[in-house]
N, C-alpha and C positions, 0 to 999 in steps of 0.2 A: 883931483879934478873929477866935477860927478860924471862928465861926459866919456871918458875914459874907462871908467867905472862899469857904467853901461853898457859902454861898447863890451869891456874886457868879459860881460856877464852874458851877450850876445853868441861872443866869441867861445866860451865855454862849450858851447852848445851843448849843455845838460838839459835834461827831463825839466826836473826841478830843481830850483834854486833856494835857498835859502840865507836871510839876509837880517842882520841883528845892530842894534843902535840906530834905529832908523827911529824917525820921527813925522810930522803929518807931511808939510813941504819935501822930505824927501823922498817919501813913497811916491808924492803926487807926480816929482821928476823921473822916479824910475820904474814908475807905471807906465808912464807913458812913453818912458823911452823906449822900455825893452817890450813893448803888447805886440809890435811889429819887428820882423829882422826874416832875417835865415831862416828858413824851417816854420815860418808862421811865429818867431817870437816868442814871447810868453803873455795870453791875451786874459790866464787864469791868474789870481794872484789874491793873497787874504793879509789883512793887516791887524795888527793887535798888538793896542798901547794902554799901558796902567796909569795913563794920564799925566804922564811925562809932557812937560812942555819941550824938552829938549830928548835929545837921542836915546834911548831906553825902551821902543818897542821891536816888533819883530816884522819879519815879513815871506811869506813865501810864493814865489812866484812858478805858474808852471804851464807845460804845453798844454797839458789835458786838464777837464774839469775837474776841480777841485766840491764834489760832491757834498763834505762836510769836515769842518773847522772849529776851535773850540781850542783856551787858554785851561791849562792846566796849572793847578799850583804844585809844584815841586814837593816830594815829601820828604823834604832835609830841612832840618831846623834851622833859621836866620837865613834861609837862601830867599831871596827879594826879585829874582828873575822867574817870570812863569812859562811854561812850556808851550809853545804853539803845536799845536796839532791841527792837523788834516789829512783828508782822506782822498787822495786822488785817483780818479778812474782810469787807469788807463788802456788801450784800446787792443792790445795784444797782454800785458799779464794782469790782465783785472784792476781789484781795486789795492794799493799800496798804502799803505800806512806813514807818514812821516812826521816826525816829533824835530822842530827845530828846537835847542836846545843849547841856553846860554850859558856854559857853565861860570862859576863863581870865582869871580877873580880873588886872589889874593889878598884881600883886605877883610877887616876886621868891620861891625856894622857901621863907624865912624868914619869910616873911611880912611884909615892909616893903614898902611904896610904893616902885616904884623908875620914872624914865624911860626906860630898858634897857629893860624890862619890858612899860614900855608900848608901845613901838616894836615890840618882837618879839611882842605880841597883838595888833596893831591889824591 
């Protein structure tokens, strides 16, 4: 349930968040769920999708401004997940670096379960 979700992200009450499988309709729910709450929410928040119509991009939401953002490609061969990076300012240890970061599931580029696969993710 996305409402639960939110809340439970509210509930966290982490700095920042970070949030992956998301897609456009989902961010737009849980932008605007979580930009108010506790604490002022999270009213900072940067989205990046490789043009997935379905769940496959990324998302990071935070207290403080998020100054600067930027999709990184991965430097491992056949990895198809790109890095979000951002640079958030925050107002007691400066600026923080954060790289959401999806790692490669256990599948093969086809998409089957392979143990190949799993050996060269682990």
């Amino acid at each position: 349930d996305k409402h639960r979700i939110a809340q439970a992200t509210l509930d966290a009450d982490a700095d920042v968040v970070c949030i992956q499988e998301s897609h456009q309709a989902w961010t737009a729910f849980l932008s605007s769920a979580v930009s108010q709450g506790a604490g002022g929410g999270y009213p900072h928040h940067v989205f990046h999708n490789e043009g997935y119509e379905s769940a496959g991009g990324a998302n990071v939401f935070s207290r403080f401004p998020i100054v600067e953002s930027r999709a990184l490609r991965p430097p491992v061969e056949n990895s198809w997940f790109p890095i979000l990076y951002v640079l958030v300012c925050h107002p007691t240890f400066g600026p923080i670096h954060v790289f959401n970061v999806h790692l490669r599931p256990p599948v093969v580029t086809h998409g089957r379960p392979s143990l190949t696969s799993m050996a060269d993710t682990a």
